[in-house]
Backbone as a printed PyTorch tensor [residue, N CA C, xyz], in Angstrom:
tensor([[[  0.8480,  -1.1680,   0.0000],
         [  0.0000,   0.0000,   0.0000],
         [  0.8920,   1.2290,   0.0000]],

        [[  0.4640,   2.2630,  -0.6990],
         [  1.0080,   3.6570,  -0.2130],
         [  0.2960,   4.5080,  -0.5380]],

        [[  0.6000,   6.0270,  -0.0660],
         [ -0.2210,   7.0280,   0.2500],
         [  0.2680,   8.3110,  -0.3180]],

        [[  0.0820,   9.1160,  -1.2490],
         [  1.0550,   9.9450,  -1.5070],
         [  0.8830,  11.7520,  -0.9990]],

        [[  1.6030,  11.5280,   0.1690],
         [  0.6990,  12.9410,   1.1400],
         [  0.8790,  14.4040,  -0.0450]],

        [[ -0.0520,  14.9470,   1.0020],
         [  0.2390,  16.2180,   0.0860],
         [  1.4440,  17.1720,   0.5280]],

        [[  1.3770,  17.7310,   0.4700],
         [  2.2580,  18.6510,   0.0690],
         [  2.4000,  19.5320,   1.0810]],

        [[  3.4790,  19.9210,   2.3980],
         [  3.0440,  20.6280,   3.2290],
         [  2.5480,  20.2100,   4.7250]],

        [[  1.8270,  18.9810,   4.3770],
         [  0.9740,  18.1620,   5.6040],
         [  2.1710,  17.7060,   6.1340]],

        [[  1.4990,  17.4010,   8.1450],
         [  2.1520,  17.6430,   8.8900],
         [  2.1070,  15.3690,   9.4540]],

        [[  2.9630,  15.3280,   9.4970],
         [  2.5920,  14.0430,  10.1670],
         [  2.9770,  13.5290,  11.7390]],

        [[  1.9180,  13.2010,  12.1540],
         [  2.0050,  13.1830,  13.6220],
         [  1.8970,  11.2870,  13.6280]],

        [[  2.3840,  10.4220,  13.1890],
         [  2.0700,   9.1360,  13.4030],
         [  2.5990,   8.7990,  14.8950]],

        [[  3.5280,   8.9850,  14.9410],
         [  4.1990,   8.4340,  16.7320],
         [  3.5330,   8.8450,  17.7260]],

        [[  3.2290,  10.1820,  17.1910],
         [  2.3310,  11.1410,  18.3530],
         [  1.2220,  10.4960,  18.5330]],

        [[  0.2790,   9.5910,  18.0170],
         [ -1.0630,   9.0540,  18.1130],
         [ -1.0530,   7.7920,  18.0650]],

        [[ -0.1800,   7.2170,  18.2720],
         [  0.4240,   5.5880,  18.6630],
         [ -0.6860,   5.0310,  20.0600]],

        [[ -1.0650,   3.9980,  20.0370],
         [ -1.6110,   3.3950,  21.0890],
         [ -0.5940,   2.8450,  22.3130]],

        [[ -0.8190,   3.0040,  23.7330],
         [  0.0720,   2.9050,  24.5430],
         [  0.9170,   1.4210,  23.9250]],

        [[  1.9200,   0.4550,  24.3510],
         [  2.5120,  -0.2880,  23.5680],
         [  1.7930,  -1.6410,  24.7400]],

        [[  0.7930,  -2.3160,  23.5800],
         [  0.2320,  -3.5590,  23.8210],
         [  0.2700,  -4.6900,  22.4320]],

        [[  0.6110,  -5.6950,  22.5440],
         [  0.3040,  -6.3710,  21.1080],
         [ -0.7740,  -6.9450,  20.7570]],

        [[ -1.7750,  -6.5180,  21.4540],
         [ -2.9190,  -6.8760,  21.5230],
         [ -3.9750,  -5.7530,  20.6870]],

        [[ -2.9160,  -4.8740,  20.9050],
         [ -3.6470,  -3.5970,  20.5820],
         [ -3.3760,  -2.8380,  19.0710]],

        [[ -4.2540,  -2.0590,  18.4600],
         [ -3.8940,  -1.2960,  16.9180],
         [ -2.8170,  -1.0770,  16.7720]],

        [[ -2.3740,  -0.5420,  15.6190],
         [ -1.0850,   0.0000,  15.2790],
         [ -1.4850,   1.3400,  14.8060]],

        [[ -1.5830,   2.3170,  14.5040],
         [ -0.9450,   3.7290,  13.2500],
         [ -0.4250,   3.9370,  12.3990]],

        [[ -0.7750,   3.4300,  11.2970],
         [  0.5630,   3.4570,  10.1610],
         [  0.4540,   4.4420,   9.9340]],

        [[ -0.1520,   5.5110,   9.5020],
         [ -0.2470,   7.1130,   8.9650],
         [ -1.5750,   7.2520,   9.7420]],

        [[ -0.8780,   9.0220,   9.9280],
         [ -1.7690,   9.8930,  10.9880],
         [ -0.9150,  11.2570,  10.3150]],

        [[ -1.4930,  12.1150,   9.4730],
         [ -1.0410,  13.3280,   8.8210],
         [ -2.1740,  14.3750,   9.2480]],

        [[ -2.0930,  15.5070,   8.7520],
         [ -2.8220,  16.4950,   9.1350],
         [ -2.5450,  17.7500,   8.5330]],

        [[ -3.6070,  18.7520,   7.6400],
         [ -3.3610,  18.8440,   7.1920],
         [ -2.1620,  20.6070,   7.5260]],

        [[ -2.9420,  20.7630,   9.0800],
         [ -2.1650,  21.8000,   9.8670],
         [ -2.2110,  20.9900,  11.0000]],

        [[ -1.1600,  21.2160,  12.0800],
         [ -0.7310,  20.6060,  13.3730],
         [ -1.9660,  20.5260,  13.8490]],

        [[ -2.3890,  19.2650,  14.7330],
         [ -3.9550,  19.1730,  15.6080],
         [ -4.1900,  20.1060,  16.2780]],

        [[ -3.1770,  20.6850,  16.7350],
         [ -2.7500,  21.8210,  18.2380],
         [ -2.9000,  23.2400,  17.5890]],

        [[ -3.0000,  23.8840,  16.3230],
         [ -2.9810,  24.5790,  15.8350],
         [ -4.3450,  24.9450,  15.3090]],

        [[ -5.6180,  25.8270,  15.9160],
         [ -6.5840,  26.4740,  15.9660],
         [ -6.4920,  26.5010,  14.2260]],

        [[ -8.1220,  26.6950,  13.4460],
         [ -8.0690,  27.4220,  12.1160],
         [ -9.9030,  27.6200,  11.8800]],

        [[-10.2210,  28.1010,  11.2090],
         [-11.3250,  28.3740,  10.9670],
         [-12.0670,  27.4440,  10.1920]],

        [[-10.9570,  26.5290,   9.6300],
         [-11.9800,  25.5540,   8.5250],
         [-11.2890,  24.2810,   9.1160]],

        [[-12.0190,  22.9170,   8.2990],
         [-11.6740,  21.4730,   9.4740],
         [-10.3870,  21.1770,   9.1960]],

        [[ -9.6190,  20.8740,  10.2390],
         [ -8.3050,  20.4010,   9.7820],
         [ -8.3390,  19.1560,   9.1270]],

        [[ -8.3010,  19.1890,   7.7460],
         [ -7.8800,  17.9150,   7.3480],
         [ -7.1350,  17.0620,   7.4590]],

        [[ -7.3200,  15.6210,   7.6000],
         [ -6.4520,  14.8040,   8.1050],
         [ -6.6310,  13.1240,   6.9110]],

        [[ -5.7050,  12.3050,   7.6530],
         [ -5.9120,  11.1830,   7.0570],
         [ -5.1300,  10.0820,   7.7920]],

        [[ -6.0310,   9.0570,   8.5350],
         [ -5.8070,   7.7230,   8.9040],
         [ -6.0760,   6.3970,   8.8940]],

        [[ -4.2450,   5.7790,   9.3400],
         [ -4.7310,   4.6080,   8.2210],
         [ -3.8650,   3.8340,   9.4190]],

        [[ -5.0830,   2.9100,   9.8590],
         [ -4.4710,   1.9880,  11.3010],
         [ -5.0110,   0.6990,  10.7440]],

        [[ -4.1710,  -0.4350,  11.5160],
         [ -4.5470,  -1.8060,  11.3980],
         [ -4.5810,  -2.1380,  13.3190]],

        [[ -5.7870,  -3.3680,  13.0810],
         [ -6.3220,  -3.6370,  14.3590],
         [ -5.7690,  -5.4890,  14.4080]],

        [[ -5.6040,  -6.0870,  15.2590],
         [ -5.8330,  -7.4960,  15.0060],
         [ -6.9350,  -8.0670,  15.3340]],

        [[ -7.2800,  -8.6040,  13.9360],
         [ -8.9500,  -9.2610,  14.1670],
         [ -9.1610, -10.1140,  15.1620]],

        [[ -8.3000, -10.6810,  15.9630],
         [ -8.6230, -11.2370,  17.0480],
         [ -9.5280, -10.2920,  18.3150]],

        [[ -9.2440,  -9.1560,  18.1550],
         [ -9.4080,  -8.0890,  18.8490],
         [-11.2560,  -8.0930,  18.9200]],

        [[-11.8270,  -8.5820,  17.2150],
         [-13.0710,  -8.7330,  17.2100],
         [-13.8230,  -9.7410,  16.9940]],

        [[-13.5540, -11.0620,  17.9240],
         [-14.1300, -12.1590,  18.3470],
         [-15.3660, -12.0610,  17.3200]],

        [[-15.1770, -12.9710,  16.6640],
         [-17.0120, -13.1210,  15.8290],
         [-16.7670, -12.5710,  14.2920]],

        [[-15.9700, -11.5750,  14.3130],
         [-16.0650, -10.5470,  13.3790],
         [-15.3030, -11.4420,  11.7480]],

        [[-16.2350, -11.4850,  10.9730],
         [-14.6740, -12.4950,   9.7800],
         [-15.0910, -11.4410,   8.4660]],

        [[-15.3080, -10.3870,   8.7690],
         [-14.9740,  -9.5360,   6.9930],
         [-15.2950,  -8.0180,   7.4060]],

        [[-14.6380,  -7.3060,   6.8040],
         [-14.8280,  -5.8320,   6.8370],
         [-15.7310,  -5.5230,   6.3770]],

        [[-16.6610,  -5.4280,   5.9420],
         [-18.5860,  -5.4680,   6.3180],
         [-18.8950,  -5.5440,   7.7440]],

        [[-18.5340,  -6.5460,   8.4280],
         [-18.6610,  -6.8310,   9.8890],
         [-18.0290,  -5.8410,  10.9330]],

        [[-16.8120,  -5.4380,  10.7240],
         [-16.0230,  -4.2460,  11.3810],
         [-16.8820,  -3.0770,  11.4610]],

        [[-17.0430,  -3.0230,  10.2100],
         [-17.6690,  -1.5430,  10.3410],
         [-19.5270,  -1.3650,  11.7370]],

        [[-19.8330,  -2.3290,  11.9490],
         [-20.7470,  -2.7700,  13.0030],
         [-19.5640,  -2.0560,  14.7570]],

        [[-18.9250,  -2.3840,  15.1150],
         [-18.1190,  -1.4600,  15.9130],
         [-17.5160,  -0.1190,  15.6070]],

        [[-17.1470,  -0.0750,  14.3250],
         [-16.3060,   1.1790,  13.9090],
         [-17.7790,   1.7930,  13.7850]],

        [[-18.3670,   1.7900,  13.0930],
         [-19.9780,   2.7370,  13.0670],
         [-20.5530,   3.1700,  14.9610]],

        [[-20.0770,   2.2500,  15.2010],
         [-20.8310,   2.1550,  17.0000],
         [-19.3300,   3.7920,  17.6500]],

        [[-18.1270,   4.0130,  17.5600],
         [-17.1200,   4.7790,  17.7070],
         [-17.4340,   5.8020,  17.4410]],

        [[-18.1010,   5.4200,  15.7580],
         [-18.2510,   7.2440,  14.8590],
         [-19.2520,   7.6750,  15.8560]],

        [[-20.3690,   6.9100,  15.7610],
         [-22.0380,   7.7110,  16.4940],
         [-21.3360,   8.1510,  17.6150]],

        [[-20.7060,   7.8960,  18.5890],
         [-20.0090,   8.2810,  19.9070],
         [-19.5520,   9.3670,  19.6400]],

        [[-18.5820,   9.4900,  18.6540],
         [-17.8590,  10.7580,  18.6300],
         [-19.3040,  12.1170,  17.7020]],

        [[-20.5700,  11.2730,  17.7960],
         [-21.0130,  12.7720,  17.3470],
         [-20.8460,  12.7230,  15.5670]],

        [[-20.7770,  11.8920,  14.9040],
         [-20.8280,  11.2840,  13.0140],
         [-22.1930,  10.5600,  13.1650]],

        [[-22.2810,  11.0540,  12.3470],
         [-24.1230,  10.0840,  12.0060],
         [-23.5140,   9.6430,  10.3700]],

        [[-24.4010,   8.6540,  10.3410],
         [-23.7780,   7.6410,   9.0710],
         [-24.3720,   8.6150,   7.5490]],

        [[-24.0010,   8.8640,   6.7940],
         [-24.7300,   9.5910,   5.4060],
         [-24.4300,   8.0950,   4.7900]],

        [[-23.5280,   7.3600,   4.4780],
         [-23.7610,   6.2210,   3.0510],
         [-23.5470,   5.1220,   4.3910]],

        [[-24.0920,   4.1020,   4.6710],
         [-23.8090,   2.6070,   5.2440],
         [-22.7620,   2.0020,   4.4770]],

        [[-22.1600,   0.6210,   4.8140],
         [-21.2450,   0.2360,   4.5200],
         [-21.5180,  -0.4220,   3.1280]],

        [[-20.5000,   0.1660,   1.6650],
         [-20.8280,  -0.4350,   0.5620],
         [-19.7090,  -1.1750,  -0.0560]],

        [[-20.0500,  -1.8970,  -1.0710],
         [-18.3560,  -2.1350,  -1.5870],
         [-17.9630,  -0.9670,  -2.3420]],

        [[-16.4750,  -0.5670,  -2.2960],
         [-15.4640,   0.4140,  -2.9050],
         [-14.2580,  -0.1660,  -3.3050]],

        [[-13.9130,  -0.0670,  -4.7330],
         [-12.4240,  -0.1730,  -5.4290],
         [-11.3410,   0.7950,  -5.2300]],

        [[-10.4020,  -0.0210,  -5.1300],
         [ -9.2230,   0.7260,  -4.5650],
         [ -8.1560,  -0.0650,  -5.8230]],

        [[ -7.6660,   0.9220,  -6.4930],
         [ -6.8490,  -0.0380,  -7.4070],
         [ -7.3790,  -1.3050,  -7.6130]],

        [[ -8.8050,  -1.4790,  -8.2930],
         [ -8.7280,  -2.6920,  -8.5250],
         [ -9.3390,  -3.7120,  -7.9720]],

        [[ -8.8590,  -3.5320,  -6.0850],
         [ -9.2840,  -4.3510,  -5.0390],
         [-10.8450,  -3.5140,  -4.5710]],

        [[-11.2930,  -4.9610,  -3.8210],
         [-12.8010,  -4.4390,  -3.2430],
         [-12.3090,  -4.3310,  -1.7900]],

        [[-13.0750,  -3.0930,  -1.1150],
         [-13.0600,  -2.6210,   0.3350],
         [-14.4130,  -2.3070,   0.5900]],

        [[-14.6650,  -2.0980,   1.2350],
         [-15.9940,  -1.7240,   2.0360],
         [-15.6400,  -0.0260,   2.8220]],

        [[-16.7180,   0.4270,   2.5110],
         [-16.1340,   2.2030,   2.4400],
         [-17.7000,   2.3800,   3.3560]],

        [[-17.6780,   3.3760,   4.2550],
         [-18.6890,   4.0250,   5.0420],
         [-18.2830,   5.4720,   4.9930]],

        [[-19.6420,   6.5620,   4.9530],
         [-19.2290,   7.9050,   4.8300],
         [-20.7160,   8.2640,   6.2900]],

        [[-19.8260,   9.3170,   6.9810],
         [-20.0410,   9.7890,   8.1640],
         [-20.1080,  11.4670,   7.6940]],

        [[-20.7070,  12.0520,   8.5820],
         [-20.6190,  13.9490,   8.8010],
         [-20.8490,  14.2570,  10.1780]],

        [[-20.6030,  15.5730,  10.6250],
         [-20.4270,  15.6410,  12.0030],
         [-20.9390,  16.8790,  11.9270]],

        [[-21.6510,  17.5770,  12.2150],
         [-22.2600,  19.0960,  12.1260],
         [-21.4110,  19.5770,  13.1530]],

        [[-20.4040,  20.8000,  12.9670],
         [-19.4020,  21.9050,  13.8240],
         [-20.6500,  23.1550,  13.5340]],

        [[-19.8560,  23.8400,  14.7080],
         [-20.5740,  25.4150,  15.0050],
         [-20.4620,  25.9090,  13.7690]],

        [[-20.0470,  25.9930,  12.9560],
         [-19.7220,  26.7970,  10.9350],
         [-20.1360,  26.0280,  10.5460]],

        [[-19.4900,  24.4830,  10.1790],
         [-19.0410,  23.9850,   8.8640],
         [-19.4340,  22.3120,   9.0390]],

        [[-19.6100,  21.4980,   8.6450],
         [-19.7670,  20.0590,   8.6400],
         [-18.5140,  19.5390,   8.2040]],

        [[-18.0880,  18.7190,   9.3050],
         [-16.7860,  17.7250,   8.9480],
         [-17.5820,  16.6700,   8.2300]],

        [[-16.6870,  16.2560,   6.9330],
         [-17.0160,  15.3030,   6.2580],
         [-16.2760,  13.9790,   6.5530]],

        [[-16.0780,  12.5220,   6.4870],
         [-15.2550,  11.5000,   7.0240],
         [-15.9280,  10.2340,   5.8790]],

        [[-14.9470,   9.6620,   5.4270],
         [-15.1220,   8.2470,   4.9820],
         [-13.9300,   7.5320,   5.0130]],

        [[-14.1890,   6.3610,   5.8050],
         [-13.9670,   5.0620,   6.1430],
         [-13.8790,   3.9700,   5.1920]],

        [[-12.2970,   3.5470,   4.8900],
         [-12.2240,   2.3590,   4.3540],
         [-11.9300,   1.1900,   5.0510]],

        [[-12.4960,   0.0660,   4.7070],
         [-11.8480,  -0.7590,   5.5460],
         [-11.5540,  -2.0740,   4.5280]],

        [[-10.3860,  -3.1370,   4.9100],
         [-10.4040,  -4.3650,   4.2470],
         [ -9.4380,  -5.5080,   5.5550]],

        [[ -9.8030,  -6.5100,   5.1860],
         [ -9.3470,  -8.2210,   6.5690],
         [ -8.0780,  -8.3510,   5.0130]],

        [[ -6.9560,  -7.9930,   5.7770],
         [ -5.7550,  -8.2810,   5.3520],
         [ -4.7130,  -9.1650,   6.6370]],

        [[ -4.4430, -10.3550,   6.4060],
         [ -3.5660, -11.3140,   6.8040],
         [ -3.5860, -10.9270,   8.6100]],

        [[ -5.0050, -11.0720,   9.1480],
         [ -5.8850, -11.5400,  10.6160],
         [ -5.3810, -10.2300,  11.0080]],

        [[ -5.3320,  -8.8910,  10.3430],
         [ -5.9920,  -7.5240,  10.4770],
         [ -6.7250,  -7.1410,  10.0240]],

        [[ -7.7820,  -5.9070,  10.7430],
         [ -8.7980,  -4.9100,  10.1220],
         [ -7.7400,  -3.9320,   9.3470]],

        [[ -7.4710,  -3.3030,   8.6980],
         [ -6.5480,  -1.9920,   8.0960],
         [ -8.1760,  -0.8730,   7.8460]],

        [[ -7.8400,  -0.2550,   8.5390],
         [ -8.8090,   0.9720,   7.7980],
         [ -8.1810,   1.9290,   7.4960]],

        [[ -8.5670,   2.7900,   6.2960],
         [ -8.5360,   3.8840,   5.9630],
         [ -9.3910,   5.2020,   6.3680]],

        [[ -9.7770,   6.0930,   6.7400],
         [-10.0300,   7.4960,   7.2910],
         [ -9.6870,   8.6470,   6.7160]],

        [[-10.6420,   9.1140,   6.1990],
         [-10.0620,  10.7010,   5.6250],
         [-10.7710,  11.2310,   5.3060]],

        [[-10.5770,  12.8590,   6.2140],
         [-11.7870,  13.8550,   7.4170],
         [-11.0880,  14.9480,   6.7310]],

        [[-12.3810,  15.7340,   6.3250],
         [-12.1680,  17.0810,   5.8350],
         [-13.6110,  17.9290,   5.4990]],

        [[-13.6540,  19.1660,   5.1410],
         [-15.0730,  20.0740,   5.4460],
         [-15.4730,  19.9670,   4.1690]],

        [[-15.8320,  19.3230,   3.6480],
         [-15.9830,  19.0850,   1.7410],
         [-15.8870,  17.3550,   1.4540]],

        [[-16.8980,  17.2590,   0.9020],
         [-16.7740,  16.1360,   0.2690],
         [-16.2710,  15.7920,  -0.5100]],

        [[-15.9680,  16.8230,  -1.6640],
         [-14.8630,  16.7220,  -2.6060],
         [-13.5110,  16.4800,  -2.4260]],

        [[-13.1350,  17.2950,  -1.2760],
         [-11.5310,  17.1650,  -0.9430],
         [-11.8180,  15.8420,  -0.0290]],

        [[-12.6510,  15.0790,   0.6280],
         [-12.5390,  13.9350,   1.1740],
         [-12.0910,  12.8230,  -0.1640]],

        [[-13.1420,  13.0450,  -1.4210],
         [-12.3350,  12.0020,  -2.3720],
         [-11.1060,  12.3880,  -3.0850]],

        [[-10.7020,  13.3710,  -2.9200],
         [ -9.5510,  13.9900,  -3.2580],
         [ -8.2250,  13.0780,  -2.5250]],

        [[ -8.5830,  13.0130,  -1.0300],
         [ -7.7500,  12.7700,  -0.4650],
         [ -7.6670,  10.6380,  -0.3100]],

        [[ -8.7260,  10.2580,  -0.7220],
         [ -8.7300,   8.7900,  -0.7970],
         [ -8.4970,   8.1000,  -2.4460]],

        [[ -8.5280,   9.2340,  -3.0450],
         [ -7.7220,   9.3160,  -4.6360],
         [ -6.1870,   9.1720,  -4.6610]],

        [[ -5.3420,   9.2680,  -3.4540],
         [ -4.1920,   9.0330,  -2.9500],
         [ -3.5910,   7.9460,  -2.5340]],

        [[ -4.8200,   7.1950,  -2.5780],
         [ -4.3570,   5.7210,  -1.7530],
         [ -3.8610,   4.7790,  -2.9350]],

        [[ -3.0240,   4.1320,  -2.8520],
         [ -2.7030,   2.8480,  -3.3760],
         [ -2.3920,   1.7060,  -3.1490]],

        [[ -3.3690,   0.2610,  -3.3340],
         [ -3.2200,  -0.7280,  -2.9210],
         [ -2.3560,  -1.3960,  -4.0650]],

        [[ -1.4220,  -2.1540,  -3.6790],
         [ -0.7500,  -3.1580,  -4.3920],
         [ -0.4590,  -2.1440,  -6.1500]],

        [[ -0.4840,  -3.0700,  -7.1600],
         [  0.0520,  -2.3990,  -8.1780],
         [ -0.9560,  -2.1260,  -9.6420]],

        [[ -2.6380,  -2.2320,  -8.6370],
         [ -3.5930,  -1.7140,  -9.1660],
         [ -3.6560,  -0.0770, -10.1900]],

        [[ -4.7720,  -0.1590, -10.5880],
         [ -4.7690,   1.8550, -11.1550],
         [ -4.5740,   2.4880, -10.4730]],

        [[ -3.9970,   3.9060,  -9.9400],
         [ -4.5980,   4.6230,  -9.6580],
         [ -5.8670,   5.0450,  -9.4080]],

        [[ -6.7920,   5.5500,  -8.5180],
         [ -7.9990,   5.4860,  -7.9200],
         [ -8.4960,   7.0120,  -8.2090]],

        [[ -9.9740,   7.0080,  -9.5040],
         [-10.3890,   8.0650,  -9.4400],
         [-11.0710,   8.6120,  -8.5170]],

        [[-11.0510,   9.6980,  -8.7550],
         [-12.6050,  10.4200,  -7.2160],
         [-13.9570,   9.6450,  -7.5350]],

        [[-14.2390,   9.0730,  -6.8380],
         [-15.4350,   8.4670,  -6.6940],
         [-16.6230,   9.0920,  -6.4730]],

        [[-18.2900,   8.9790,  -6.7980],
         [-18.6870,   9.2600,  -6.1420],
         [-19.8590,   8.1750,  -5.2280]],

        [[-20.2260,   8.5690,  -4.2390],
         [-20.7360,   7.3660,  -2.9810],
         [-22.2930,   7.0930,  -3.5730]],

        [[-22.8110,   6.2350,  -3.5390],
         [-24.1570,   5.9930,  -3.7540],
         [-25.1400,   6.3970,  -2.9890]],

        [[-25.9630,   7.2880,  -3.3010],
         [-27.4450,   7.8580,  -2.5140],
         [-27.9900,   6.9250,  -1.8760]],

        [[-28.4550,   7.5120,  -1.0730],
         [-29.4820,   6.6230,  -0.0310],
         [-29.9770,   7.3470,   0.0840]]])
């Protein structure tokens, strides 16, 4: 997989590391698009991309199923679901993609969620920004294996 940041963005991966359990997620990328700590008027864009060990979710055997806890996290943090979990191509490969919004005092944070069960991990993808456009902007970046390049998509109505 790789990710090709933009330009400028700040990456905080160590900084958002889970205390050290092997039981527990990892962080592979955690960028941003100004420091978290750094106030701005519009959403700080970001983008994360953690793996969990599916052992972690007893019962759970496909990323369709994940997203049943990861959906249960978003509603917590205040995301109400706009698309449920569908299939999404990524170079090629099928993932299962969920899109979330969060109403702020201005502006609506936008968020969609990739997820795929790679070798007895969850890997999700994440990437939060005030526009829906620059959300597929920023998952137009991703690359799995040695698939296409990934156009901007757009999510299916409900």
């Amino acid at each position: 997989m790789s990710y090709k940041i933009p330009v400028s963005w700040v990456d905080r991966t160590q900084d958002v590391q889970p205390a050290s359990d092997a039981g527990k997620g990892l962080v592979l990328l955690a960028i941003f698009e100004r420091p978290p700590e750094a106030s701005g008027e519009t959403v700080n864009s970001a983008v994360v991309i953690a793996a969990e060990p599916a052992a972690s979710y007893p019962g759970l055997k496909s990323a369709a199923e994940y997203f049943g806890p990861f959906t249960e996290l978003a509603t917590g943090k205040g995301f109400k679901v706009v698309n449920p979990p569908y299939e999404f191509a990524v170079s090629g490969k099928s993932l299962v993609r969920s899109d979330f919004s969060k109403a702020l005092e201005q502006q609506t944070m936008q968020q969609a969620s990739l997820a795929e069960m790679e070798k007895g991990y969850f890997v999700s993808f994440t990437f939060i920004s005030g526009s829906h456009d620059e959300v597929e902007e920023l998952a137009a970046r991703l690359s799995l294996g040695s698939g296409p390049p990934n156009p901007p998509s757009k999510p299916r109505s409900r």
